[in-house]
C-alpha positions as CSV (number, residue, x, y, z in Angstrom):
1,X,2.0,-3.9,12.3
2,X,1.1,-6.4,9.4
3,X,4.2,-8.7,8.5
4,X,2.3,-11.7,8.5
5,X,-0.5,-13.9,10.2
6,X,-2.7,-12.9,13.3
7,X,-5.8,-13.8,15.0
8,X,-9.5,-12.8,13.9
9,X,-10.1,-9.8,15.8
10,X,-13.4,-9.8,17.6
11,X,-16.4,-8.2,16.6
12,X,-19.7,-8.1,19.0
13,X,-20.5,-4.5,19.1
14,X,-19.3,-0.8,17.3
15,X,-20.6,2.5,17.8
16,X,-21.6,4.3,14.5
17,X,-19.8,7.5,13.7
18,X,-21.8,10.6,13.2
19,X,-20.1,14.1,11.6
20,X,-18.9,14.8,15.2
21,X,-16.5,11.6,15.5
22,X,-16.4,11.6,18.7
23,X,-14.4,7.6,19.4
24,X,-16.3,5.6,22.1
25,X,-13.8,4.6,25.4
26,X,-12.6,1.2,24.0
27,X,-12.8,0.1,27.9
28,X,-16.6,0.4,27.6
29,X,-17.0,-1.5,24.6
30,X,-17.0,-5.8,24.0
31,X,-14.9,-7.1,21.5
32,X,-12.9,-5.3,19.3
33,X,-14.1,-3.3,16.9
34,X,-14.9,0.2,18.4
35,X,-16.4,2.1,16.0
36,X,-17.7,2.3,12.0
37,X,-17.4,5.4,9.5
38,X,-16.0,8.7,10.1
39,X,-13.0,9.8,7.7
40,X,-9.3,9.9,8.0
41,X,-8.4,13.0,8.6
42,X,-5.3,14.1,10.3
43,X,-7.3,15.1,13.0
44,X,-9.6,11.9,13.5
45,X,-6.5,9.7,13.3
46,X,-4.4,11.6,15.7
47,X,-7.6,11.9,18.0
48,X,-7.8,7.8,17.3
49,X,-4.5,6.9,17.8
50,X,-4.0,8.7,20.9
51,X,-7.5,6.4,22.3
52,X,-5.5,3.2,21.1
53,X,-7.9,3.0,18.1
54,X,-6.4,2.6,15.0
55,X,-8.2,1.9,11.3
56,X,-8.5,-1.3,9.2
57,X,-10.4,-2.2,6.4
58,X,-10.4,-3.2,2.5
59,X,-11.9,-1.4,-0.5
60,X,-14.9,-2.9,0.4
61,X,-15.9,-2.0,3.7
62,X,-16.6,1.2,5.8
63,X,-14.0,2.8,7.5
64,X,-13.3,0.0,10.5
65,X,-11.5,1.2,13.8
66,X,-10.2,-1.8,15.9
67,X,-8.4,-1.7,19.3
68,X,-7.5,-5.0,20.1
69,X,-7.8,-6.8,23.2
70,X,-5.2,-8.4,23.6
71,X,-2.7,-5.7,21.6
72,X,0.7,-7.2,20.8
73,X,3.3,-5.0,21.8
74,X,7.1,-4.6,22.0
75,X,9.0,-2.7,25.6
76,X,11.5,-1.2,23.1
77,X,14.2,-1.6,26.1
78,X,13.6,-5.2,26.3
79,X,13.8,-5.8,22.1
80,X,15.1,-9.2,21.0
81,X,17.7,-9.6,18.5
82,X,18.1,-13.2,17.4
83,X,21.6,-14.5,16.9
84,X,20.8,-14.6,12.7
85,X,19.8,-11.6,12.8
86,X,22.9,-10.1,14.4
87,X,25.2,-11.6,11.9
88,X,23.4,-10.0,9.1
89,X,23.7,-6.8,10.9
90,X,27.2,-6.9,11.3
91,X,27.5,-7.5,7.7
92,X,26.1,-4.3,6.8
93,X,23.7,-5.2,4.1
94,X,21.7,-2.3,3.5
95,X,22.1,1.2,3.4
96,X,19.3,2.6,6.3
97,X,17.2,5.8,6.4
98,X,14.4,7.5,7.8
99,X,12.1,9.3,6.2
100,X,13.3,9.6,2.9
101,X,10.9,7.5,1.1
102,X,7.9,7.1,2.7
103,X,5.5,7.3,0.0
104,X,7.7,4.5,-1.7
105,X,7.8,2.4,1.7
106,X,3.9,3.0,1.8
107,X,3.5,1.7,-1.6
108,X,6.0,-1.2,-1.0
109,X,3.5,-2.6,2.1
110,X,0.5,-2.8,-0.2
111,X,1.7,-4.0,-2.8
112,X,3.7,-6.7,-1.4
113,X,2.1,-10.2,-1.7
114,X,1.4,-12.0,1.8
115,X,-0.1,-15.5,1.3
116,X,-2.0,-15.2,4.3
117,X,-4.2,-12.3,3.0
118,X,-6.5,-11.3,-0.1
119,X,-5.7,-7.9,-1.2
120,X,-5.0,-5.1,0.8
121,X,-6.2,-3.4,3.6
122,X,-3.9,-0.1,2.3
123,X,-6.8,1.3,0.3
124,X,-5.9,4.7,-2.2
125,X,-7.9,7.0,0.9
126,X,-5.4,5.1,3.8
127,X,-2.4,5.8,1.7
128,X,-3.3,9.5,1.3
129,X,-4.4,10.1,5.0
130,X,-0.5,8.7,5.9
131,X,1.5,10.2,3.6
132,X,-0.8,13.6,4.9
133,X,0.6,12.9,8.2
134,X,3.9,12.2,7.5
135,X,4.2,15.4,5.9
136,X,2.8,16.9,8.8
137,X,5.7,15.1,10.6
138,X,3.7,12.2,12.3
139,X,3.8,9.7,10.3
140,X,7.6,8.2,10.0
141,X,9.2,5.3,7.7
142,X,12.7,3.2,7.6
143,X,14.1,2.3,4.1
144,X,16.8,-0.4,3.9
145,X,18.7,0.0,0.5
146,X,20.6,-2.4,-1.3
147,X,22.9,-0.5,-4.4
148,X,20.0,2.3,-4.8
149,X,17.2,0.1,-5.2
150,X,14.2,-0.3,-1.8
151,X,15.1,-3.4,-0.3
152,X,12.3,-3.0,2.3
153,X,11.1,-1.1,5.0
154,X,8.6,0.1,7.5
155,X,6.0,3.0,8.5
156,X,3.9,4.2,11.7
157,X,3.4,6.8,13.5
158,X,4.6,8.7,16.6
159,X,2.7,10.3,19.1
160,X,4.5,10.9,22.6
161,X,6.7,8.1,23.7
162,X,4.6,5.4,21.6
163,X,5.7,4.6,18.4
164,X,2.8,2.6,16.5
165,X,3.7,0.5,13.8
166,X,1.4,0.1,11.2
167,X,3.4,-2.2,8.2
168,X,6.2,-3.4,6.7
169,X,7.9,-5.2,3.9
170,X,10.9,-7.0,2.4
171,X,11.8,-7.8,-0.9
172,X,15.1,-8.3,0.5
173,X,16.1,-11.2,3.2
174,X,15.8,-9.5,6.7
175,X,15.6,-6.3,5.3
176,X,12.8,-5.1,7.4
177,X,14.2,-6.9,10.4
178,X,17.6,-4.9,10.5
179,X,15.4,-1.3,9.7
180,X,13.0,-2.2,12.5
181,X,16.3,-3.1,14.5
182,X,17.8,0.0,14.1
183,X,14.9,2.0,14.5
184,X,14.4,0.2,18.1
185,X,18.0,1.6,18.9
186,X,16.8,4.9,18.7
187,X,13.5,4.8,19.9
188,X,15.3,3.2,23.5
189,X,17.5,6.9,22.7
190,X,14.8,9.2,22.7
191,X,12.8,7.9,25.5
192,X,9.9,5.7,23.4
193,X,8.5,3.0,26.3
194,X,5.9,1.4,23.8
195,X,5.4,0.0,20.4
196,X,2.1,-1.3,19.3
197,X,2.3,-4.0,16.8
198,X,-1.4,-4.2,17.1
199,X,-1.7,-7.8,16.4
200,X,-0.3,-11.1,16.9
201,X,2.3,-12.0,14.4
202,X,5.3,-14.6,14.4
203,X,7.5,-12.1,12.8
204,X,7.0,-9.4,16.1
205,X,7.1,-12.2,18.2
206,X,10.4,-12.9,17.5
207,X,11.4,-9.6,18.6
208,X,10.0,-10.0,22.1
209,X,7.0,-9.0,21.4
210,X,4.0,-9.6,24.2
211,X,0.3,-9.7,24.1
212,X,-0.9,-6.9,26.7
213,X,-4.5,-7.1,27.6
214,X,-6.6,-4.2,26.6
215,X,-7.1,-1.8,30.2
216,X,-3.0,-2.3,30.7
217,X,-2.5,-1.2,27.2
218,X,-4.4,1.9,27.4
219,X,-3.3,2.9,31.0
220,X,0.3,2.3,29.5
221,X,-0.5,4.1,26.5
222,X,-1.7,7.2,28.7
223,X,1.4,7.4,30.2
224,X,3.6,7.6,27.0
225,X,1.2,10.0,25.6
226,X,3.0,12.8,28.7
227,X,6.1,12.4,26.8
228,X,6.4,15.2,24.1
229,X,6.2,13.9,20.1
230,X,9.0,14.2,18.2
231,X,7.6,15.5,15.0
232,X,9.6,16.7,11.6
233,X,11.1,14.8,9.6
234,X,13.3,12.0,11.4
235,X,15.8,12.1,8.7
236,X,16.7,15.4,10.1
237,X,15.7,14.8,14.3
238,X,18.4,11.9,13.6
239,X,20.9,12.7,11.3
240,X,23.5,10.3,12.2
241,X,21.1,7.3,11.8
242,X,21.3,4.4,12.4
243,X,23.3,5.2,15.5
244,X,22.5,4.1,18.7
245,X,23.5,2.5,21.3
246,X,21.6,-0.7,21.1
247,X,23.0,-0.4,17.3
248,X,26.7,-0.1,18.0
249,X,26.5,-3.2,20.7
250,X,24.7,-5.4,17.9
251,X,28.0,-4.5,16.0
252,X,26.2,-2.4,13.6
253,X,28.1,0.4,11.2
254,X,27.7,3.6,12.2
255,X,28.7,6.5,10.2
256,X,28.8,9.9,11.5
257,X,28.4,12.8,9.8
């Protein structure tokens, strides 16, 4: 989940995608980047995200799929809230949602400016292929609002009990903090035991996050993957958002409908 710097992934060998597609175990392969080509189709993310393979590129290259070793990841049961960060929740900022703009939260994470990085690895074809998945009910975002207007927010996808996070963005202080808070409270709800942040950042690290080395991610991963997804639309699967419990004991408002 991009939010700011990380390490140079590793690159020492990749497996060339023919028309079949067919993704290369990433415990057979050095370094991390698994594979080169392909398309993003619903069906050759799902079949990559559920390998712990994920895509990410710019305009310029081919179609890169990465599974890093080590993968940063976040026990959603052992999330961090920081101190600051529970004041501002208890404030009540922002009005939070899911799902209700995702193709503005989508838009939002490219076009934000990150100092660390030239351009954007959201290219026109990635925001398509994601928006295609969240209307199939796959693909998920949070939007924190502030008198109407997007404050900032988050997107991944969901397959099983792993939620993977692929961006996010604030154009308001902590506003993607207190969505990705109160997403975490119902994740630990409904069961979720993972969240892949993908890379290093300090902005996941400060929510707990943990570098898990490559085998114990996937093993991990395989396990979450029994769970059933929870697909649809979240704004519906959750309608009294952003209740939870890990919400109500950071003093969060809840308001049930």
């Amino acid at each position: 989940m991009t939010s700011g710097s990380g390490r140079r992934p590793i690159i020492t060998e990749s497996t060339f995608l023919n028309a079949d597609i067919e993704f290369p175990d990433p415990s057979e392969v050095n370094g991390d980047l698994i594979a080169v080509g392909g398309n993003l189709s619903t069906e050759t993310l799902l079949s990559a995200y559920s390998r712990g393979i994920f895509p990410w590129y710019s305009d310029d290259d081919p179609i890169l799929w990465w599974s890093l070793n080590p993968r940063f990841v976040i026990f959603p049961e052992r999330v961090h809230i920081s101190s600051s960060l529970k004041k501002k929740i208890r404030k009540n900022p922002f009005e939070l949602t899911l799902d209700k703009a995702f193709d503005m939260v989508i838009s939002g994470c490219r076009d934000v400016s990150r100092p660390e990085q030239e351009g954007t690895w959201i290219t026109d074809e990635m925001r398509d292929a994601y928006i295609q998945l969240h209307r199939l009910g796959y693909a998920h975002s949070v939007e924190a609002w502030t008198d109407g207007d997007l404050a900032g927010g988050l997107y991944g996808v969901s397959l099983g009990g792993c939620y993977y996070g692929e961006s996010m963005f604030t154009r308001r202080s902590d506003a993607s903090k207190v969505a990705f808070s109160a997403l975490t409270g119902v994740l630990i709800d409904s069961g979720f035991g993972l969240i892949d942040c993908q890379q290093h950042t300090r902005h996941l690290a400060s929510f707990g996050a943990v570098d898990m080395i490559r085998g114990k991610f996937l093993n991990t991963l395989s396990e979450e993957l029994k769970k059933p997804t929870i697909r649809g639309n979240w704004g519906g699967v959750f309608p009294d958002f952003p209740d939870s419990n890990l919400w109500r004991s950071l003093g969060g408002q809840v308001n049930l409908r």
